[in-house]
C-alpha positions as CSV (number, residue, x, y, z in Angstrom):
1,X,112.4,102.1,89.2
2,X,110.6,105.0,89.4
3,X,106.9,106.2,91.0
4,X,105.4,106.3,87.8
5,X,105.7,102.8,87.2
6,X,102.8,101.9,90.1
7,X,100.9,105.3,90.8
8,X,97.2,105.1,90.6
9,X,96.2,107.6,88.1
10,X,92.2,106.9,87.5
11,X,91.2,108.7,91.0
12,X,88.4,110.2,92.4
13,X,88.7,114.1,92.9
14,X,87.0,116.8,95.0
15,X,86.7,120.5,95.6
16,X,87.4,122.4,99.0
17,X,83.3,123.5,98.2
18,X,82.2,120.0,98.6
19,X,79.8,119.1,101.2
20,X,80.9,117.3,104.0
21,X,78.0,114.7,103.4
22,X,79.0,114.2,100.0
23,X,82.9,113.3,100.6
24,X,81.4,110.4,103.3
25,X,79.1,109.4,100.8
26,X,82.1,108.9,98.3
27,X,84.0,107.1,101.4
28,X,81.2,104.6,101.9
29,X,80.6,103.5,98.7
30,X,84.2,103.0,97.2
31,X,87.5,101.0,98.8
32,X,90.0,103.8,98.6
33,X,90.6,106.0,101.3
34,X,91.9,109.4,100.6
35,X,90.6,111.9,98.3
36,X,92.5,114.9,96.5
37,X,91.0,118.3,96.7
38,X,91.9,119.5,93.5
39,X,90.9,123.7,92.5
40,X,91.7,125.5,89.2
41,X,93.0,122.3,88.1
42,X,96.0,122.5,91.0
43,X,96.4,120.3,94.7
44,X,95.5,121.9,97.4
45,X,94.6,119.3,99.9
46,X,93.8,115.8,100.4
47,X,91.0,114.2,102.9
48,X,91.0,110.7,104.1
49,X,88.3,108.2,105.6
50,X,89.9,109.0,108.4
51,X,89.5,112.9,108.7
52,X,86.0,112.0,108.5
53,X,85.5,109.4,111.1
54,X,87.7,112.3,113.5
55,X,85.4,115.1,112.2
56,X,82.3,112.3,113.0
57,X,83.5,112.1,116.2
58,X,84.4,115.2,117.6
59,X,81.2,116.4,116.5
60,X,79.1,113.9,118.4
61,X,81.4,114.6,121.2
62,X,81.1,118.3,121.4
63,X,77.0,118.4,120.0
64,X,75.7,115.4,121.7
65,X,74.9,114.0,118.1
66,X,72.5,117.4,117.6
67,X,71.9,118.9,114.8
68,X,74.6,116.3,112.4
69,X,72.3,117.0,109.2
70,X,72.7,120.5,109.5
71,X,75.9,121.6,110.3
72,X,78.5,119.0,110.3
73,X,76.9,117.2,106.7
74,X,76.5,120.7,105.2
75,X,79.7,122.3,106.3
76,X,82.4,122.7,103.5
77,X,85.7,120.1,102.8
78,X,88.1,123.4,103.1
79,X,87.0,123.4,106.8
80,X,88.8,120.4,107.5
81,X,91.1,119.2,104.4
82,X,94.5,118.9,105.0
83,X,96.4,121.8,103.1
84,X,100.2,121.3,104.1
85,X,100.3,118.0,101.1
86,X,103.4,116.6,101.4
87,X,104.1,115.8,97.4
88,X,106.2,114.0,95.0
89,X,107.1,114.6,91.1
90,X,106.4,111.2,89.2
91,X,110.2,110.9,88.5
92,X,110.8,109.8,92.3
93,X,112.4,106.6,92.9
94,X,109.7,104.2,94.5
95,X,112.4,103.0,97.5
96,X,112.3,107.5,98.3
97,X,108.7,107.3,97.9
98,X,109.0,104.2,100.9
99,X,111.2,106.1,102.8
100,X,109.0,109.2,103.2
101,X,106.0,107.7,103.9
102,X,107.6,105.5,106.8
103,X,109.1,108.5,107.8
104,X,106.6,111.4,107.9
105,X,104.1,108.6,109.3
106,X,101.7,109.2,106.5
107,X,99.7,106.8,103.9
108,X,99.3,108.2,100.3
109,X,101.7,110.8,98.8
110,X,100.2,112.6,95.7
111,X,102.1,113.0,92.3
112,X,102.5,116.6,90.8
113,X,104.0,118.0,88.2
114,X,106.1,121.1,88.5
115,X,102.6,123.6,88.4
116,X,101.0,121.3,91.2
117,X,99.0,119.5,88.8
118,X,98.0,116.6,90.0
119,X,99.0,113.3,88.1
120,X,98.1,110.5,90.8
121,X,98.4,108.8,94.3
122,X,100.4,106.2,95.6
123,X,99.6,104.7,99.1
124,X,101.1,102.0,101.7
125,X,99.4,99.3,100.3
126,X,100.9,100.5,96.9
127,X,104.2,99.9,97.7
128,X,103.7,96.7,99.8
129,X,101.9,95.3,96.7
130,X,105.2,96.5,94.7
131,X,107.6,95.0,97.5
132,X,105.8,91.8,98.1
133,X,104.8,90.8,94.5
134,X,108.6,92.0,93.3
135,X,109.8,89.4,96.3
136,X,107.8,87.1,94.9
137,X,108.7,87.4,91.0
138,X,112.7,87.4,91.6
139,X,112.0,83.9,93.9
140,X,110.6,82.7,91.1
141,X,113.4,84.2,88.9
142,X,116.3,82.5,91.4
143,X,114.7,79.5,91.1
């Protein structure tokens, strides 16, 4: 079975122009966690809750907590996205999808076609739904 079969298509996307205070904003009031920075209609980095609570942090650390709603909230999400996206084609085999995310240590792996177009996410709790739920249909199956 392939990726396509459990990818989340309907996802939130930003720009590497949006602000900082915006993307947290996005964070706060929705339950996913990562974000695709799309430009000219192409991937070309991703952001997670995480990256912000870092960025939160280190600021606060390095500024004493002056000055957060002028620099850090207005500063740009190209300052801070991750650009080296590490990306599948939706043709990728769900159990290779598993293996590189275990692997590279990392929690979502966006789908692209062959322009860098993005088509959707899947994350860890994507494939643990898949594995536990298919567990859970073949017992019933055997049965």
């Amino acid at each position: 079975m392939t990726i396509v079969t459990i990818m989340t298509t309907n996802m939130k996307k930003i720009t590497p122009g949006d602000k900082f205070a915006d993307v947290q904003e996005i964070f706060n009031n929705n339950s996913f966690h990562h974000l695709l920075v799309e430009q000219n209609g192409r991937l070309v980095g991703i952001v997670s809750d995480r990256d912000i609570s870092r960025q939160i942090a280190g600021y606060l650390k390095n500024n004493q907590g002056s000055n957060f709603t002028t620099q850090l909230a207005n500063s740009n999400i190209a300052d801070f996205m991750t650009t080296e996206v590490l990306t599948i084609d939706r043709d990728t085999p769900i159990g290779a999808a598993s293996i590189l995310l275990l692997e590279k240590n990392i929690s979502c792996l966006p789908i692209v076609d062959a322009h860098n177009v993005i088509e959707g996410i899947v994350t860890r709790e994507d494939l643990l739904k898949y594995y536990v739920y298919s567990e859970k249909i073949n017992a019933c199956l055997d049965a």
